[in-house]
MARFIVEX-554817 format. One line per field, with one value per residue (C-alpha): x, y, z. Coordinates in Angstrom, 2 decimals, m for minus. Example, Ala and Ser with C-alpha at 12.3 -4.5 7.8 and 13.67 -1.06 7.14 Angstrom:
2
x	c(12.30/13.67)
y	c(m4.50/m1.06)
z	c(7.80/7.14)
% end
This chain:
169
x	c(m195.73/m197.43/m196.84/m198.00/m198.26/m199.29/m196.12/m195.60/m194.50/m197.08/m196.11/m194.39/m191.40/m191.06/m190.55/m187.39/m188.01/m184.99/m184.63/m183.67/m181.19/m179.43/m179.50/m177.94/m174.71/m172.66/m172.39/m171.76/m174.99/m176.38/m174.00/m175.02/m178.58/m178.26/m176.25/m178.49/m181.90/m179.94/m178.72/m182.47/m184.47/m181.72/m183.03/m184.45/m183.09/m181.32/m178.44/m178.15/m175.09/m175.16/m179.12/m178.06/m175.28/m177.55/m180.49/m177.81/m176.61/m179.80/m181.21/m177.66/m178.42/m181.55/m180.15/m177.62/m180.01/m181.92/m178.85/m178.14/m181.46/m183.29/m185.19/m185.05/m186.52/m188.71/m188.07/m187.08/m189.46/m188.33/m190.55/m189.82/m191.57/m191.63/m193.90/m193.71/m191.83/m189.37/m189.22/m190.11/m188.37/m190.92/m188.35/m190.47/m188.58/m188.89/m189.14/m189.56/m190.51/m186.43/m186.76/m189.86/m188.72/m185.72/m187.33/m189.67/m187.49/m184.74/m187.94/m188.90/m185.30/m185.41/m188.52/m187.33/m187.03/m183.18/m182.28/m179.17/m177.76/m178.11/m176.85/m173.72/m173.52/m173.91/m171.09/m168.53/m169.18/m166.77/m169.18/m170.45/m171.86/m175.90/m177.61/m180.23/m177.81/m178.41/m182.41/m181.04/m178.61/m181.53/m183.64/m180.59/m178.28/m181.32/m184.30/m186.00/m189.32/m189.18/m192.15/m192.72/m195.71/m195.77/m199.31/m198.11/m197.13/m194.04/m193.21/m192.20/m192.22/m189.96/m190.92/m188.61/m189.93/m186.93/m186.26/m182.73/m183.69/m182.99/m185.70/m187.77/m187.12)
y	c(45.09/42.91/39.77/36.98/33.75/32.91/32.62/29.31/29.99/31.35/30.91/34.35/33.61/37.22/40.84/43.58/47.31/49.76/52.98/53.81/56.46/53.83/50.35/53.00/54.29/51.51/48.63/46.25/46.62/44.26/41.29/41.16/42.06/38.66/36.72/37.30/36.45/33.15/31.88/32.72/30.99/28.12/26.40/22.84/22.72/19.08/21.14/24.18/25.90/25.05/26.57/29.88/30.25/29.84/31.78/34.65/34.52/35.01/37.64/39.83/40.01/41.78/43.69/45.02/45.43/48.13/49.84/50.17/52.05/53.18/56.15/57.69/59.21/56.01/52.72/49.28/46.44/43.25/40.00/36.09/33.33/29.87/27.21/24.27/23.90/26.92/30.38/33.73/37.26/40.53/43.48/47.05/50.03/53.39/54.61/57.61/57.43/56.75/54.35/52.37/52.88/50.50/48.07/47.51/47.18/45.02/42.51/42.16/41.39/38.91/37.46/36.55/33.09/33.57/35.29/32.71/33.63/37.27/36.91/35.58/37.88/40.98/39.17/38.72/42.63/45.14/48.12/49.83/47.49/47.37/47.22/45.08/42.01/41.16/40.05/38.73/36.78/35.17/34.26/32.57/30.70/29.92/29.75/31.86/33.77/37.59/39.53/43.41/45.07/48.76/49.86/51.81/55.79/55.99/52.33/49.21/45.19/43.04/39.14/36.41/32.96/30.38/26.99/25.96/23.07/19.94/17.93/19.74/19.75)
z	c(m191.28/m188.72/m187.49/m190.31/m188.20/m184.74/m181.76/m181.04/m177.23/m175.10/m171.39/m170.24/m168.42/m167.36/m168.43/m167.68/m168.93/m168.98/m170.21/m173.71/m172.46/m170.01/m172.37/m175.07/m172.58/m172.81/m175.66/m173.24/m171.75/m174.70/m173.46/m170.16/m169.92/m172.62/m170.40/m167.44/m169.31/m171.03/m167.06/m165.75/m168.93/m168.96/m166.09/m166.52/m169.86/m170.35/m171.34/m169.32/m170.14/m174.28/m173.67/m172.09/m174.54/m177.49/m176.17/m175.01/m178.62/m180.06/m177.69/m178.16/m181.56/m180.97/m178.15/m180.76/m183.34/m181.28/m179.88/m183.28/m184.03/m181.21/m180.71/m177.04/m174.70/m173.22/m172.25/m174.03/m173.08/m173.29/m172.71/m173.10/m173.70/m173.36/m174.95/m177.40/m179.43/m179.03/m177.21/m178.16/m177.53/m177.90/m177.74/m177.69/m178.44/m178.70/m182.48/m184.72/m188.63/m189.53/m186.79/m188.07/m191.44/m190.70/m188.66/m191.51/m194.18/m191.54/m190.69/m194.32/m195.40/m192.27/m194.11/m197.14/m198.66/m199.71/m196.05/m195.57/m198.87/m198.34/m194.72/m196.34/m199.22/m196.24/m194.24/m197.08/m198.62/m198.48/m197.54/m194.52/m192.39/m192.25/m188.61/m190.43/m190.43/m187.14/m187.75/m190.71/m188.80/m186.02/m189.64/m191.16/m188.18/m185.82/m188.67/m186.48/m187.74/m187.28/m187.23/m186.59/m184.98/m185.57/m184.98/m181.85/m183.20/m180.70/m180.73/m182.25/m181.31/m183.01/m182.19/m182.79/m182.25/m182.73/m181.22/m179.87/m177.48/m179.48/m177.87/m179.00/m183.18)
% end
């Protein structure tokens, strides 16, 4: 699956690359590479600190997502964006063909016109929980659009464009 509709934000803000091996020792490596990219993106938002704390939400999610599944050796790429009228998060990772597999099937469930309904339905089952709940969760709390690009053999990009500032709705 490719991405279906053009990103609305097009001015980089900038880029941070780790390794896969690294971002995957420690959980809590999620929360505060998210906290650090919500404080720097924040800035000259009317709103700072409610900005960071939504954009950190959104970007942990995605964070967690690839923990979840993500394919070492090589690195995690992660690049924002800013434009009108919302941001955009390209997250490159690592992948084999279980990896891509999931992806694909996570982004197209992320896709769907019911998404909030099956969000809900995922949150309130009593099974295993599914790593594809957390795209699932940026399409159905932030109506963000998730899109994968997975014409790379070793890698995928998720995108997630998604506005939070409210001047700008």
């Amino acid at each position: 699956m490719s991405a279906s509709y053009e990103s609305t934000a097009q001015n980089r803000v900038f880029d941070i690359v780790i390794g896969a091996d690294l971002f995957a020792s420690d959980w809590s490596n999620c929360d505060r590479i998210s906290n650090y990219i919500g404080n720097l993106v924040s800035q000259r938002r009317t709103d700072s600190l409610r900005y960071a704390n939504l954009f950190s939400s959104v970007l942990n999610e995605l964070l967690e997502t690839a923990f979840r599944r993500h394919h070492a050796p090589g690195e995690i790429a992660c690049t924002v964006y800013r434009g009108a009228p919302g941001d955009s998060i390209k997250l490159s990772v690592p992948c084999d063909a279980a990896t891509r597999t999931f992806y694909e099937s996570a982004v197209a469930e992320a896709c769907r016109a019911d998404v909030a309904d099956r969000f809900v339905t995922m949150m309130l089952a009593e099974q295993p929980f599914d790593p594809q709940i957390g795209l699932m969760a940026l399409a159905a709390d932030y109506q963000a659009k998730v899109a994968l690009d997975a014409s790379h053999s070793d890698r995928v990009t998720i995108t997630v464009d998604f506005v939070i500032d409210e001047l700008a709705r």
